[in-house]
C-alpha positions in Angstrom: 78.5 99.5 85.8 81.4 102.0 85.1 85.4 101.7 84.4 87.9 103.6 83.7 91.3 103.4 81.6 93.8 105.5 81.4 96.8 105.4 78.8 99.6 107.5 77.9 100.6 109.9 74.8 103.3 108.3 72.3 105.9 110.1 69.8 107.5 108.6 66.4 111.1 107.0 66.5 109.9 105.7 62.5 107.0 106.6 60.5 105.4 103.3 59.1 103.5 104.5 56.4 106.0 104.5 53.7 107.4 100.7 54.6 104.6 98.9 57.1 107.3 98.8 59.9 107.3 101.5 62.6 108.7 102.5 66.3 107.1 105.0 68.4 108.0 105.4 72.5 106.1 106.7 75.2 105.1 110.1 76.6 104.2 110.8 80.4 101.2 112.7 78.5 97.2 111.1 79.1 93.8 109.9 78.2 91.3 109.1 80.6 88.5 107.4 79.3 85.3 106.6 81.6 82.7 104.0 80.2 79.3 103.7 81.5 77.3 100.7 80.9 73.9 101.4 79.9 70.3 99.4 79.6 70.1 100.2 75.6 71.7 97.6 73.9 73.8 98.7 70.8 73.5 102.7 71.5 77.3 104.2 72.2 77.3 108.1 73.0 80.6 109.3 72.8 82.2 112.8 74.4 85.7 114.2 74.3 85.6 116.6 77.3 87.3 120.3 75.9 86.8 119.0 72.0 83.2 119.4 71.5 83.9 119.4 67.9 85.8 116.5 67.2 84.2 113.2 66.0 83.5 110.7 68.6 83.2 107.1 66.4 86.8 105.8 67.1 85.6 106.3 70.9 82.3 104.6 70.6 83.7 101.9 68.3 86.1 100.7 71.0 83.7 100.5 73.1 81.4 98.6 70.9 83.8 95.9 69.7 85.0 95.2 73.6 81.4 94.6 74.0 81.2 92.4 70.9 84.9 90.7 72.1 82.6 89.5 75.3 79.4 88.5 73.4 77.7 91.6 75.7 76.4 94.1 73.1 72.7 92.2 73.2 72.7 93.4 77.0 74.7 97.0 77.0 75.6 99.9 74.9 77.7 102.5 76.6 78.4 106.1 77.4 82.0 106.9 76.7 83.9 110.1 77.9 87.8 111.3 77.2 89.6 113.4 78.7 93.3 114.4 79.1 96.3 116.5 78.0 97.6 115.4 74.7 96.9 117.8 71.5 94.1 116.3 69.0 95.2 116.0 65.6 99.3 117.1 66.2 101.2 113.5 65.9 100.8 112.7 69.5 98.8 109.1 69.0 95.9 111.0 70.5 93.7 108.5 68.5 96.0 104.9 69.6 95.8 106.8 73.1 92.2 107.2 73.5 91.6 103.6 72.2 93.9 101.8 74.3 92.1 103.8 77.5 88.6 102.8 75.9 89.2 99.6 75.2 90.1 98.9 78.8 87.8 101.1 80.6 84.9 98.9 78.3 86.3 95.6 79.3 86.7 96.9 83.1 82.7 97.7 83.2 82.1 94.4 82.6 84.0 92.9 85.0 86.5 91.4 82.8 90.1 90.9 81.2 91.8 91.6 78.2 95.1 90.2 77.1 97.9 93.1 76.3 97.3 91.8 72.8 93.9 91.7 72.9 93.1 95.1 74.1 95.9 96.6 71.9 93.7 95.0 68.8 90.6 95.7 69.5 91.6 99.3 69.9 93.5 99.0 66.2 90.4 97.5 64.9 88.4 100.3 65.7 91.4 103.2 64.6 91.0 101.4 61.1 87.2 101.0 61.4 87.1 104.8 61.9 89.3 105.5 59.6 91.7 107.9 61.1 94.8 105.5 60.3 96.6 104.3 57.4 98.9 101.5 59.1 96.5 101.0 62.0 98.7 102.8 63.9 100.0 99.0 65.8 103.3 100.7 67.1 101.9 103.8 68.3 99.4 101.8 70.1 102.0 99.4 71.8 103.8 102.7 72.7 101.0 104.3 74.3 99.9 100.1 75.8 103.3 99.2 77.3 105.3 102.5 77.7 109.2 102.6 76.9 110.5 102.1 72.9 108.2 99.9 70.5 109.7 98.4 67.2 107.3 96.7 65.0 106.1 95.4 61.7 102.0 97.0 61.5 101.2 94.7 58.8 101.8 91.6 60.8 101.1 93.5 63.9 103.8 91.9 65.5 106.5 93.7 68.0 110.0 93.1 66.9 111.7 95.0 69.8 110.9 96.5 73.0 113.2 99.1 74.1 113.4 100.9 78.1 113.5 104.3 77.7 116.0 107.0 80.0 113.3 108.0 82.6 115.2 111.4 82.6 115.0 112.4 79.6 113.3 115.0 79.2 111.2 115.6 75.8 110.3 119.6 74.4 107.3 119.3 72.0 106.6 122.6 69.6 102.8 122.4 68.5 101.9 124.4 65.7 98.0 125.9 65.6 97.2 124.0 62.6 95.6 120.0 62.5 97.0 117.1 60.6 94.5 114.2 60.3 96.6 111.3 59.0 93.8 109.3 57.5 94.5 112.6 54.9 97.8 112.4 54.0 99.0 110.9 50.6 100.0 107.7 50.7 101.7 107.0 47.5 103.9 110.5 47.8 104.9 109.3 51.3 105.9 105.4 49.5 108.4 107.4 47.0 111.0 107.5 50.5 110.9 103.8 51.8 114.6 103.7 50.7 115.6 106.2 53.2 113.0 105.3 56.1 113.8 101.6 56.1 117.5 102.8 56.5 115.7 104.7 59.5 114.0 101.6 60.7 117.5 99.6 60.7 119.3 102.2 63.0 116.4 102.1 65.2 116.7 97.7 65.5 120.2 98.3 65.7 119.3 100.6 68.9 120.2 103.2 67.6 117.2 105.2 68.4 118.1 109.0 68.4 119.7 108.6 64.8 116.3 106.7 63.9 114.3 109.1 65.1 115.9 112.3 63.3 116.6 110.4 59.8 113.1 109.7 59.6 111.5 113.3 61.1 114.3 114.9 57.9 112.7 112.9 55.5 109.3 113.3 56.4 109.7 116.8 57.0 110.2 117.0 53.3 107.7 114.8 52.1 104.9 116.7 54.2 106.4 120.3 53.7 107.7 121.1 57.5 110.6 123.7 58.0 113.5 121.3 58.6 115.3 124.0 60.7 112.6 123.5 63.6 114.6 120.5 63.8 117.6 121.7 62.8 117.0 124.4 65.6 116.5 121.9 68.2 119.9 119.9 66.9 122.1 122.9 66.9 121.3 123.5 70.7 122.4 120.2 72.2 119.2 118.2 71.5 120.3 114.4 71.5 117.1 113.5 68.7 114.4 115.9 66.9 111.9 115.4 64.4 108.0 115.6 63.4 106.1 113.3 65.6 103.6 110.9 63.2 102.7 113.4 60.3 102.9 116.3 62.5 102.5 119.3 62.7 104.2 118.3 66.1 107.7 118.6 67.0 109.5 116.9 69.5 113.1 116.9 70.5 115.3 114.5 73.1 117.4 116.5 75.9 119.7 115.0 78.6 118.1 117.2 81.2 121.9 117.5 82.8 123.1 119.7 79.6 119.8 122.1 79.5 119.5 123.2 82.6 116.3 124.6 84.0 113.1 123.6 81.2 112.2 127.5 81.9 115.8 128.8 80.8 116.7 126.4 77.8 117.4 127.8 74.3 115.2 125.9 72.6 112.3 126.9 75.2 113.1 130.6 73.3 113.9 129.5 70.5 110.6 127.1 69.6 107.9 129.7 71.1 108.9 132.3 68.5 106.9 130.1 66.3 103.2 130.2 66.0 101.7 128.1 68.0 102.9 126.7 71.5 105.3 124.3 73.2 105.0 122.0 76.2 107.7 119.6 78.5 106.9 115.7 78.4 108.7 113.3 80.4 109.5 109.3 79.4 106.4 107.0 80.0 107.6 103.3 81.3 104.0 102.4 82.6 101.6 100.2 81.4 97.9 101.0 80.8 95.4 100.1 82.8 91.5 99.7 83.6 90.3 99.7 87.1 86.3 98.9 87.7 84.9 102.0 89.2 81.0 100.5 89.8 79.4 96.9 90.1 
């Protein structure tokens, strides 16, 4: 028995580690994950296709508490494998991503259903589980679930707002070389600016998204140590939004793709692949994620 999931890439509107609140909003960028029932109970092999190197147990953990979820783990383990096009390890929700697309690929093997809800917690269970979140990463993981703009308290794991994105927006993303795990970052430095990311966090209830999304990348530009002017850069050349996605390294800036003209031609384009590393063109995601039974 095999299923697959698929579920899309996410970016920060508001950080919620400093205050427990959060809003993130979706990226056409993608995980695949394919899970593959097997006849040794309890066993979970786990493989993230071009990232050999990179730990498998938020992968294998999803797909052991789906199993658990339906009382199935006596019967199956499972043999997990990711792949898509969203950097490991830059702020993209790479980790919400791949969970979400376990979770349901899991649940699809079996033959069954999963509330939004339910799959969105089973996958935060695991994120915390394999430690590679502090919040457990609730609004990145509804961004990456339901597409569009996510507002949300993580501690309660309740969503506040859900916002439509502009499908034609178009999103630049600079990606440094460098890795930024969060489960690494300091938490009690990053709780010394809740002041100034709560007035993030309002702006971004009020709607006011763009705003939210540049107060908090300023201030945690300076918490973490980025180069404001890479958003600074992005600003002064028409961007409507720019900040550092999660806790970076990424990137990302908001155009109107009307005022940049051709993605190859733009300034920032120039301007952002001076830098070391590399930048990529996302689009708005708006689509749910999904599992589809591949094998009875």
């Amino acid at each position: 028995m095999k299923g697959l999931g698929i579920a899309h890439g996410a970016a920060t509107i508001v950080n919620a580690i400093a205050t427990g609140k959060g809003a993130a909003f979706g990226l056409d960028l993608f995980i695949q994950s394919t899970v593959e029932l097997i006849n040794e109970p309890r066993i979970y092999r786990g493989k993230i296709i071009g990232a050999p190197r990179e730990s498998t147990t938020l992968i294998e953990l999803c797909a052991k508490k789906t199993l658990e979820h339906f009382k199935a783990e006596k019967d199956y383990g499972a043999a997990i494998k990711t792949q898509g096009n969203i950097p490991i390890a830059r702020g993209l929700k790479s980790s919400s991503v791949a969970a979400n697309a376990t979770v349901l690929a899991t649940a699809a093997a079996l033959g069954e259903k999963l509330s939004h809800m339910e799959a969105i917690n089973i996958g935060v269970d695991a994120a915390i589980g394999a430690g590679v979140t502090i919040t457990g990463a609730f609004d990145d993981a509804c961004a990456s679930y339901f597409g569009g703009g996510v507002i949300t308290d993580n501690n309660k794991r309740k969503i506040l707002k859900r916002v439509k994105m502009d499908p034609t927006l178009s999103i630049k993303i600079y990606i440094p070389r460098k890795k930024v795990y969060t489960a690494s970052v300091d938490v009690g430095k990053i709780r010394l600016v809740a002041p100034q990311v709560e007035l993030a966090f309002k702006a971004a209830l009020k709607g006011d998204i763009f705003n939210a999304l540049t107060l908090n990348g300023l201030v945690y530009s300076a918490i973490f140590g980025y180069d404001p002017t890479i958003t600074i850069e992005a600003l002064d050349v028409g961007a409507e939004a720019a900040g550092i996605s999660g806790t970076g390294p990424a990137h990302v800036a908001i155009f109107d793709p009307v005022l940049i003209g051709p993605s190859e031609n733009c300034l920032i384009r120039r301007l952002w692949r001076e830098r070391p590393g590399y930048t990529m063109w996302a689009g708005i995601n708006n689509k749910i994620a999904r599992g589809i039974r591949l094998e009875k």
